[in-house]
C-alpha positions in Angstrom: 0.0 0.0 0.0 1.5 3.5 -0.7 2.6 5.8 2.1 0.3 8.3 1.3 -2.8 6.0 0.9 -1.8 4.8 4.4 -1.2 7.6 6.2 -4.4 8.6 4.9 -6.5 5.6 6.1 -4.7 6.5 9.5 -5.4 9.8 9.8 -9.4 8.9 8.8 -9.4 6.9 11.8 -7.9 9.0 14.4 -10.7 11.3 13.5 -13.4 9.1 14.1 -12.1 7.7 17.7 -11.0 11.4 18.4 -14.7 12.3 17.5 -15.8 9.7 19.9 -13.6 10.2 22.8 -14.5 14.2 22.0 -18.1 13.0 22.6 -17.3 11.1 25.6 -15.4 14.5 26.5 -12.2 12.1 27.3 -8.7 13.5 27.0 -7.5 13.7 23.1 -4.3 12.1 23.6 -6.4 9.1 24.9 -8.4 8.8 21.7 -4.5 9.1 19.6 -3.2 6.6 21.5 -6.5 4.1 21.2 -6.5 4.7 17.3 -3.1 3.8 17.6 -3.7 0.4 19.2 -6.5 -0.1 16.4 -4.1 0.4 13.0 -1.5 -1.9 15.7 -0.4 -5.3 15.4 -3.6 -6.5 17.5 -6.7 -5.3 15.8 -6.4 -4.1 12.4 -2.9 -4.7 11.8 -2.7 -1.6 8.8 0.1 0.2 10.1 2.9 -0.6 8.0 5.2 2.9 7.4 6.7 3.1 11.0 9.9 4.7 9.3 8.1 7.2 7.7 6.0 8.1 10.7 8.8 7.4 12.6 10.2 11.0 10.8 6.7 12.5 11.1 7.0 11.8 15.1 9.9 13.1 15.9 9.3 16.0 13.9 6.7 17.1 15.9 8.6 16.2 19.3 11.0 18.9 17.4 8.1 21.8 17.1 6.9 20.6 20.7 10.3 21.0 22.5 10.8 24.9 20.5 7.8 26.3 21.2 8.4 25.0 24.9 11.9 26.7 24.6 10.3 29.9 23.1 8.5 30.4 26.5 11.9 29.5 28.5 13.7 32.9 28.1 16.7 33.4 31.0 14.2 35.2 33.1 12.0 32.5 33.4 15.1 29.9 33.4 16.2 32.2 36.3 13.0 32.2 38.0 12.9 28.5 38.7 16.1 27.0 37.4 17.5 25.9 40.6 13.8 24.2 41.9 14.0 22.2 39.0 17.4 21.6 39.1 16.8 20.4 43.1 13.4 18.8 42.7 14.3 17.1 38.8 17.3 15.0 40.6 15.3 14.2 43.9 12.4 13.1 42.0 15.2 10.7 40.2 17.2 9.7 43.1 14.0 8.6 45.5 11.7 7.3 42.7 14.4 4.5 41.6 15.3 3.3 45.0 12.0 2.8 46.0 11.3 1.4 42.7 14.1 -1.2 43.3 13.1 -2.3 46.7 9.1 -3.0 45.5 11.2 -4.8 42.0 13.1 -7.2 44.3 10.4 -7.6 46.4 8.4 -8.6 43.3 10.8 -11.2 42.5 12.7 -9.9 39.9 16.6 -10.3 39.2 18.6 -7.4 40.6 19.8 -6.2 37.6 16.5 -6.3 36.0 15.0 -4.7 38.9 17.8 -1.8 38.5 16.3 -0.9 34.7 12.4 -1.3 35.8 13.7 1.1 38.9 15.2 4.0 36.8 12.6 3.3 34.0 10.0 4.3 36.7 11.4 7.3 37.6 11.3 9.0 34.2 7.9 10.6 33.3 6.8 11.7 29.8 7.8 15.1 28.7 6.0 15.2 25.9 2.7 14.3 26.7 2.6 16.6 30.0 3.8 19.4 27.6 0.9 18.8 25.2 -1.5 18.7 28.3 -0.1 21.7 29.9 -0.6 23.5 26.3 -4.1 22.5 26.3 -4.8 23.5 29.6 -2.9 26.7 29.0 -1.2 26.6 31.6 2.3 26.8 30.5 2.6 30.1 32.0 2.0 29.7 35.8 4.0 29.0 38.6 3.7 25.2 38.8 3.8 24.6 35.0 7.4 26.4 34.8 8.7 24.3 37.3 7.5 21.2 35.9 9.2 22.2 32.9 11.8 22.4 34.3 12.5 19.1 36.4 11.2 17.1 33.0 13.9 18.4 31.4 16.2 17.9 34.0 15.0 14.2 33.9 15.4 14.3 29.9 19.1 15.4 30.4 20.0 12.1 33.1 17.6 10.1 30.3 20.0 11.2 27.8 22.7 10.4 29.9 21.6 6.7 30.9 20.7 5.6 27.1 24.1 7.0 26.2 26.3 4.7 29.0 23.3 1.3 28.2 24.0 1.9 24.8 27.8 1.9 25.0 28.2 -0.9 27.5 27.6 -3.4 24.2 30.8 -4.5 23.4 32.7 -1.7 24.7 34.9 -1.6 27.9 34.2 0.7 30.6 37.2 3.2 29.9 35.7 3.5 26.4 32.7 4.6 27.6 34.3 7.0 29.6 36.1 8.5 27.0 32.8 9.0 24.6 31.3 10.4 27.8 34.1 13.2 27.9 33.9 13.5 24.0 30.3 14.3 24.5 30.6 17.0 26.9 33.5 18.9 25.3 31.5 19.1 22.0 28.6 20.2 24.2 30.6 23.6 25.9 32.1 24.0 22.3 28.6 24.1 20.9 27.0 26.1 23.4 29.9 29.0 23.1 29.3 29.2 19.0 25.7 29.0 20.0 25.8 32.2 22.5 28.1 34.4 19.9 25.5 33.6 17.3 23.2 34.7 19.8 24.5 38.1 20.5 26.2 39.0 17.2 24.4 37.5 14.3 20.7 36.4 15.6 19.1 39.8 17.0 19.5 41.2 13.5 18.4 38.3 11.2 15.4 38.3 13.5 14.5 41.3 13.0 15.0 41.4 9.2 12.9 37.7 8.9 10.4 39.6 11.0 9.6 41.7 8.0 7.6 39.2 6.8 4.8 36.5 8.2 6.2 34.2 5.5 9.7 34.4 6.2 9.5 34.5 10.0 7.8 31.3 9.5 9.8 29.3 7.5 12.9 30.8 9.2 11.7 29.9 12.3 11.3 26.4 11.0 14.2 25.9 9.3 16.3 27.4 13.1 14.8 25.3 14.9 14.9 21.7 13.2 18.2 22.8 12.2 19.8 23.2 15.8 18.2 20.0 16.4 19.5 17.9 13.6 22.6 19.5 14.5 23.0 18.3 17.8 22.1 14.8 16.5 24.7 14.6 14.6 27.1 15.6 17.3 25.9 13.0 19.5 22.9 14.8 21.8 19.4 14.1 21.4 17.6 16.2 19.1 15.0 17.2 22.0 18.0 19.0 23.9 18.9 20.6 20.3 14.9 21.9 19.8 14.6 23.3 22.9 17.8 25.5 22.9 16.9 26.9 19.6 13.4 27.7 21.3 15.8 29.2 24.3 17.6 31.3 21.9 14.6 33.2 20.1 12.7 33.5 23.5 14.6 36.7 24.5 13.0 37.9 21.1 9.9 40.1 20.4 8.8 38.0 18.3 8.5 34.5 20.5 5.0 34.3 20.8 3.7 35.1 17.4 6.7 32.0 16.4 5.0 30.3 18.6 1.5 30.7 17.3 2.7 29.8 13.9 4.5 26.7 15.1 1.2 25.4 17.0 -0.7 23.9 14.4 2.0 22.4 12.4 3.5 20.8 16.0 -0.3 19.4 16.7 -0.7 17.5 13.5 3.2 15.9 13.8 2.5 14.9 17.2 -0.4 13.2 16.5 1.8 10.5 15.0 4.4 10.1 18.0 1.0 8.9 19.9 -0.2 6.5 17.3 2.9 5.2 17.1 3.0 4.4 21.5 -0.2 2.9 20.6 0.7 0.9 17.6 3.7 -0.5 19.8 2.0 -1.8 22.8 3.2 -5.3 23.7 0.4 -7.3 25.0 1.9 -10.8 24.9 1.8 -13.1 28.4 -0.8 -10.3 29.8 -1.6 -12.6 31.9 1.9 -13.0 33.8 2.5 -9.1 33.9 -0.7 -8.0 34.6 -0.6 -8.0 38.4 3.1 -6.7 38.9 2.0 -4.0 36.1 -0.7 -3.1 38.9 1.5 -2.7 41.5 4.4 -1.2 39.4 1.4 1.7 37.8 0.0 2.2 41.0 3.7 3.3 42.1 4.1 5.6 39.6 0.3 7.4 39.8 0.3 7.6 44.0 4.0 7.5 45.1 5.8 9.7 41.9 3.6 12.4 43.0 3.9 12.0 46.8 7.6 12.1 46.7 7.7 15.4 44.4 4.9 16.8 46.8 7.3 16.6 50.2 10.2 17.8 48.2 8.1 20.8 46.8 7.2 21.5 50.3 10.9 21.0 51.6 12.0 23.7 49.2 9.2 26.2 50.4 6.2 26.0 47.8 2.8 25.9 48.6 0.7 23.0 49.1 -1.2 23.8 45.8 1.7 24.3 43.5 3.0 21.3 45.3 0.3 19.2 44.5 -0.4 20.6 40.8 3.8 19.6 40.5 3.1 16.6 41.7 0.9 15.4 39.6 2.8 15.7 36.4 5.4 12.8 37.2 2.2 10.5 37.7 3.6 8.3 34.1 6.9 6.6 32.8 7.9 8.6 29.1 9.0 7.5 25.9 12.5 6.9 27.6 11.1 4.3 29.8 10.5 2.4 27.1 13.6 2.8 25.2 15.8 2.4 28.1 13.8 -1.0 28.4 14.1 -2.0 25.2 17.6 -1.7 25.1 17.5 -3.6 28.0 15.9 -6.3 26.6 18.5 -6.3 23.3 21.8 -6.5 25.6 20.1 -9.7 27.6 19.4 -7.9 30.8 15.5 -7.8 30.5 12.8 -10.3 29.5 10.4 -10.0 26.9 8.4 -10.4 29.6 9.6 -7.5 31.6 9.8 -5.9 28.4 5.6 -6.3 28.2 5.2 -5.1 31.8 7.0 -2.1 31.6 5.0 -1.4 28.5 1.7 -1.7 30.1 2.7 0.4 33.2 3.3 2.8 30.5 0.0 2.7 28.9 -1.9 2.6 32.5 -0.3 5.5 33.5 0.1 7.5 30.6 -3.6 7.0 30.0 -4.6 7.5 33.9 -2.4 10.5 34.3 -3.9 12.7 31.3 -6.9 12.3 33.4 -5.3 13.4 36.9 -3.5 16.5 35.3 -6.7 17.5 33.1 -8.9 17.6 36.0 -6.5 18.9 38.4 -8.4 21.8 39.4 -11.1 19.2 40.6 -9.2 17.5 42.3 -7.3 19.6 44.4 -10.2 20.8 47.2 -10.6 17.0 47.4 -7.8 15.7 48.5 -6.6 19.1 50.4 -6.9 17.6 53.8 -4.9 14.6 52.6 -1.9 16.4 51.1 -1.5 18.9 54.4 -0.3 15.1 56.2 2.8 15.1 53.8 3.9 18.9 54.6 6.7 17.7 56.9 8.2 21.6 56.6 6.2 24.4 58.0 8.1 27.5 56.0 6.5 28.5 52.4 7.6 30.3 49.6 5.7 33.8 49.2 4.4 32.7 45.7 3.7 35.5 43.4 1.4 35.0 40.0 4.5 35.4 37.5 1.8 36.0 34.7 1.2 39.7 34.4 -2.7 40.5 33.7 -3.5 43.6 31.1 -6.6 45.3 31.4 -6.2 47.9 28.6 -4.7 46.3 24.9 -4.4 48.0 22.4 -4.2 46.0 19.0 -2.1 48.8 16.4 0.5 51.3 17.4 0.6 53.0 14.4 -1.0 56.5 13.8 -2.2 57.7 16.4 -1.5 55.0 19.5 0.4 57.1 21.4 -2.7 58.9 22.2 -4.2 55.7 23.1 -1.8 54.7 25.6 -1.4 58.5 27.4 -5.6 58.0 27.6 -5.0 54.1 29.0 -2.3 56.2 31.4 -4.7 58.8 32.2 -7.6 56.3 33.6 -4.8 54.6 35.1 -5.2 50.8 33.5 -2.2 48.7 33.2 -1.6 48.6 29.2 0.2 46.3 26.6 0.3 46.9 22.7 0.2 44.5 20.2 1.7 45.4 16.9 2.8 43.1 14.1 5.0 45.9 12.6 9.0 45.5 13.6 9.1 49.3 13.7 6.5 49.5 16.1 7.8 46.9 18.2 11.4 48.9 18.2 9.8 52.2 19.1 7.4 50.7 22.3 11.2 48.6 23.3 13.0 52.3 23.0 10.1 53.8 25.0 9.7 51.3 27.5 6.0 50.2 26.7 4.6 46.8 27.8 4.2 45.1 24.1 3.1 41.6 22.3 4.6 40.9 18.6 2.3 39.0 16.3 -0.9 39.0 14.4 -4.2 40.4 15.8 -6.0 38.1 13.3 -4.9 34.4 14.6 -6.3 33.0 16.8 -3.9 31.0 18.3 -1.7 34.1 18.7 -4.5 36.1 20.8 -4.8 33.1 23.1 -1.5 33.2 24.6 -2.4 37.1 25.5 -2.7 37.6 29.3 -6.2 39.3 28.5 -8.1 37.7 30.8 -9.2 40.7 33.2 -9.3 43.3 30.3 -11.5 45.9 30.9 -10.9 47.8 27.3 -9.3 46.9 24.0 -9.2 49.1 21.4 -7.7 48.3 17.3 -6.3 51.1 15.5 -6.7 48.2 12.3 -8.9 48.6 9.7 -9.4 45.5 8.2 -13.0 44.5 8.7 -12.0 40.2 9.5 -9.3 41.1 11.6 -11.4 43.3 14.1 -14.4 40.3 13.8 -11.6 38.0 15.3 -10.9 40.4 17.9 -14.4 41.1 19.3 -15.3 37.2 19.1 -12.2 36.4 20.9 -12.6 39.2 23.8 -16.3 38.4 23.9 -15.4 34.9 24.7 -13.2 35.6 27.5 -14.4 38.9 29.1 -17.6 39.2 27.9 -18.1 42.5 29.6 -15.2 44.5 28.5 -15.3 47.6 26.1 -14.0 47.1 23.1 -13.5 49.8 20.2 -12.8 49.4 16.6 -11.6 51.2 13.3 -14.3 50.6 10.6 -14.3 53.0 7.2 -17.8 52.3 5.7 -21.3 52.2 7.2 -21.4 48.7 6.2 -18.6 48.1 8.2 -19.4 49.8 11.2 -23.2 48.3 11.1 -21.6 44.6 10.5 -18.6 45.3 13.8 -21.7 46.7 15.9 -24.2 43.4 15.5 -20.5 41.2 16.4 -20.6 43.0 19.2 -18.4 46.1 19.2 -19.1 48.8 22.4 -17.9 51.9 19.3 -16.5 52.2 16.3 -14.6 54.5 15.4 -15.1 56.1 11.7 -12.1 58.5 11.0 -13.7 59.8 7.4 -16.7 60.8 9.7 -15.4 62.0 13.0 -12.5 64.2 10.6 -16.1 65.7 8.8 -18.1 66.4 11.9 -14.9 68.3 13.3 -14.2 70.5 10.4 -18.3 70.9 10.4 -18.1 72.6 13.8 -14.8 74.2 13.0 -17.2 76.3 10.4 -19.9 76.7 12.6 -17.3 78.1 15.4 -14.9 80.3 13.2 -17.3 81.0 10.2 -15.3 82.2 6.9 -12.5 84.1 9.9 -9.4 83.4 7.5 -7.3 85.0 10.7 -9.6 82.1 13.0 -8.3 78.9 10.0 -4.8 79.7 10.4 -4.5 79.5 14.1 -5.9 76.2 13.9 -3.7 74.8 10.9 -0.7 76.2 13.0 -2.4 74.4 16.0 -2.7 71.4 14.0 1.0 71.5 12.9 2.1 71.9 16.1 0.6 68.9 16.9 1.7 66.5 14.2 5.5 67.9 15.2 5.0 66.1 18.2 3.5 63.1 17.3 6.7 62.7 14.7 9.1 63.5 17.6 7.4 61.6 20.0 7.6 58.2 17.4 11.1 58.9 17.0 
C-alpha cells in the first residue's frame, strides 16, 4: 500500500475515535493513542510505514520541544532554574530506589530490577507538555517548574541511554572517553551558539520579521536545524529543539513563532502517539498484569507523593505542590527505550519488556486524566496532602503571569494617544503590533508590548487578556477586528472594546458582532471640520491658528515616534 494512501486511512481513523472520545469528552491524547492500538499489530494490523512516521514523530517532538523553549527565556530559566534543578534530581534519586526495593520484592533479578527502577522514575515530557498546552497553563508557577525538572530528567535520560548503549561490546574506559567527547562538543557548541546569539541572531530576526512568511519558515528551518545538529554531534535532538526555542525566547517575536508553530506541532505529534499505541506489547498479559498493577499504582500515587514533600521541603505551597506533583504521575518515551535496550543487551525479559509497556499505557492513560482535571481534584484531596507537609516554612508565591486590562491592538498612527488616555484612567496597558518598527519604538520607550498577528487565533490566546476591561484596534481590516471582538467576547464578555471601521457597512456589521464603538475617521474628521465652520465662520485669521495648532501637533507626534 503507498505511504500516502496509508497515512491517509490512519489519519481517517484517528478522527473518528477522536470524534468519539471528543463526545465522551475524554482526553485527546487518549483517543490518539487508542487509534493507535487499532491500525497496531492486534486489531487491524494496517500500520505498515513506522519509518516514515517514525520521521513524522519526531518531527513534531521537534516543534513541541521549540515552542516550549520559546517560553523558556533566561528570566524564566532564572525564575525557577534551581527548583527544578533540586526537585528534577530528587524526583530521580528517591523514585528509583524505591522502585528497586518493590522490583526485588516482586521477585525480579537485581539487575533487571535496577532498569524497571530507573525506567520508573522518568515521566513523559512530551505528553505533559501537550496537556499543559491545552490547559494553558504553560505560563503559571507550577507549569514552569515542571518544565523544568522534566527536562532535567530528559538530560540524566539522555545520559543513561548513552552509557546502556555503550556498555555493548565496549569496555568501561571507552565509555568514559565518549562520555568526555560528549561533553567537550557540548561547551564547544553552546559558546558558538551564545556568539550567534549576540552577534548575528538579533539582526536576522529582526530582518525575517519583516515578513509573516519568512519568520515562519525561518523559524522552521532554526529550529529543526539546531536539532539535527546536535544529533549529529551525539545529543538528542529534544536538547537541540529546545535551545533553539531558548535562543529566540529573549525575542519580540517569541509568541507570534509560537503561534505559527502550533498547528504544524499538533498534527506531527499526533503521530508520536499512534505510534505508543501501535507498539504496545500485549503478549503473556496474563503473567504481567498484576506486577504492572503494582508497578502503575507506584508511579500514579508515590511519583507524586515524593515530588509533593520535596516541593514543600524547598518552600512551595501546598497547591503548587500538588499541581507539581501530579505531572510525574507516568513513565515517558525513555522508559521504554531504556527498556528495550535492556531487553537487546540480555538484561530484561520479553516479559519485563511487556510489563514495563503496560505500566506505561496505564499510567500515561490515567495520568492525562489526573493532570486535566487537576483543578477538581485539588479541594478533594486538600486535607490529605497537608499530612505530607513535613516543613512548616513556604515560599511567598507571586502569579508570575502579568494580567493587562487595557490592549491596544495597532501602534501605528495615532496609538500614542491611546496609551497617554489608557495612562490617564490609570489601567495597566500592553500593545500588540505586528510591525517590527512598532515593536522597536514601544522597546526604546519602554511600553509593555506583544509581537504577532491580531488576526490568529492562536496568537491572541497566549495574551494575558483575561481581566481586560478595554481593548481598542487602531486596524482597519474588517475580518481582523471580527476576530478580535469574538475572541474578547469569549473571554471577558463585559469589557469595552473599540474598533476602526471605514464604511457604514462596516461599522453596522462590527456593531451586531458586538463592538461597544466604532470609530469612523472619514466621519469624525467631517463632523470636526463641520463645527470648525460653525465656530470660526469664513475668519481666515480664525483657520490659520488652527492649521498652526494642528501643525504643532503632528511635530509632536513625529518627535514623540522617533
Amino acid at each position: 500500500m503507498p505511504v500516502f494512501v496509508e497515512l491517509s486511512i490512519l489519519l481517517g481513523i484517528t478522527t473518528l475515535v477522536a470524534i468519539l472520545v471528543r463526545m465522551l469528552k475524554q482526553p485527546m491524547i487518549i483517543g490518539y493513542i487508542l487509534a493507535g492500538v487499532i491500525v497496531g499489530p492486534y486489531v487491524l494490523n494496517i500500520l505498515h510505514a513506522t519509518e516514515e512516521l517514525e520521521v513524522f514523530s519526531k518531527v513534531g517532538i521537534v516543534l513541541l520541544l521549540f515552542i516550549v523553549g520559546l517560553h523558556l527565556n533566561p528570566k524564566v530559566i532564572k525564575e525557577v532554574g534551581k527548583i527544578s534543578m533540586l526537585a528534577g534530581i530528587g524526583q530521580v534519586v528517591f523514585t528509583s530506589i524505591v522502585g528497586f526495593v518493590i522490583a526485588i520484592l516482586l521477585g525480579i533479578s537485581k539487575v533487571a530490577a535496577i532498569y524497571v527502577a530507573i525506567a520508573l522514575t522518568f515521566s513523559s515530557t512530551i505528553i505533559i507538555l501537550k496537556l499543559l498546552s491545552d490547559k494553558k497553563d504553560l505560563q503559571k508557577m507550577y507549569a514552569k517548574i515542571a518544565v523544568g525538572f522534566l527536562l532535567v530528567q530528559d538530560i540524566i535520560a539522555s545520559i543513561i541511554l548513552i552509557v546502556v548503549a555503550m556498555l555493548h561490546n565496549q569496555a568501561g574506559t571507552d565509555a568514559l572517553t565518549a562520555i568526555n567527547l560528549v561533553v567537550l562538543k557540548g561547551a564547544a557548541l553552546m559558546v558558538g551558539l551564545m556568539l550567534i546569539g549576540v552577534y548575528v541572531l538579533p539582526k536576522l530576526i529582526k530582518y525575517v520579521a519583516g515578513s509573516q512568511e519568512l519568520l515562519f519558515i525561518f523559524s522552521l528551518a532554526w529550529g529543526t536545524g539546531l536539532a539535527s545538529l546536535f544529533l549529529l554531534l551525539g545529543f538528542s535532538v529534544e536538547i537541540g529543539a529546545l535551545i533553539a526555542g531558548v535562543s529566540l525566547s529573549s525575542t519580540a517575536y517569541a509568541d507570534e513563532i509560537s503561534s505559527r508553530m502550533r498547528p504544524l506541532r499538533d498534527f506531527f505529534i499526533i503521530m508520536f502517539f499512534l505510534l505508543l499505541g501501535s507498539h504496545m506489547v500485549l503478549d503473556d498479559l496474563g503473567k504481567i498484569v498484576i506486577p504492572a498493577l503494582i508497578f502503575s499504582f507506584y508511579v500514579l500515587i508515590g511519583n507524586p507523593v515524593i515530588m509533593i514533600i520535596l516541593m514543600n521541603y524547598l518552600g512551595y505551597s501546598r497547591r503548587t505542590s500538588f499541581m507539581s506533583g501530579l505531572t510525574v504521575a507516568q513513565i515517558s518515551e525513555f522508559s521504554l527505550i531504556l527498556a528495550t535496550i535492556g531487553m537487546q543487551l540480555g538484561h530484561l525479559s520479553r516479559e519485563t519488556l511487556s510489563m514495563v509497556t503496560l505500566v506505561g499505557i496505564i499510567t500515561i492513560t490515567a495520568s492525562s486524566y489526573l493532570i486535566l482535571y487537576a483543578e477538581k481534584l485539588y479541594p478533594r484531596l486538600e486535607n490529605v496532602i497537608k499530612y505530607l507537609e513535613f516543613f512548616t516554612h513556604n515560599k511567598n508565591e507571586q502569579n508570575t503571569v502579568t494580567y493587562y486590562t487595557a490592549v491596544l491592538f495597532g501602534y501605528d498612527k495615532v496609538g500614542q494617544d491611546f496609551i497617554q488616555a489608557f495612562e490617564k484612567i490609570d489601567e495597566k496597558y500592553c500593545v500588540v503590533d505586528f510591525n517590527p518598527v512598532a515593536i522597536e519604538q514601544l522597546d526604546k520607550q519602554g511600553v509593555p508590548y506583544f509581537f504577532g498577528d491580531a488576526s490568529d487565533v492562536e496568537f491572541l490566546a497566549e495574551l494575558p487578556i483575561q481581566k481586560l476591561k478595554i481593548a481598542v484596534s487602531t486596524i482597519s481590516d474588517l475580518e481582523t477586528n471580527r476576530i478580535l471582538i469574538k475572541h474578547i467576547r469569549a473571554i471577558v464578555p463585559k469589557s469595552i472594546i473599540v474598533v476602526v471601521a471605514h464604511t457604514v457597512e462596516d461599522t453596522k456589521d462590527l456593531y451586531a458582532a458586538g463592538a461597544s464603538y466604532v470609530i469612523m475617521p472619514h466621519h469624525l474628521g467631517a463632523q470636526h471640520a463641520v463645527k470648525l465652520i460653525h465656530k470660526m465662520g469664513v475668519d481666515i485669521v480664525s483657520f490659520k491658528e488652527e492649521k498652526q495648532k494642528h501643525l504643532e501637533l503632528i511635530e509632536e507626534r513625529y518627535i514623540r515616534s522617533l
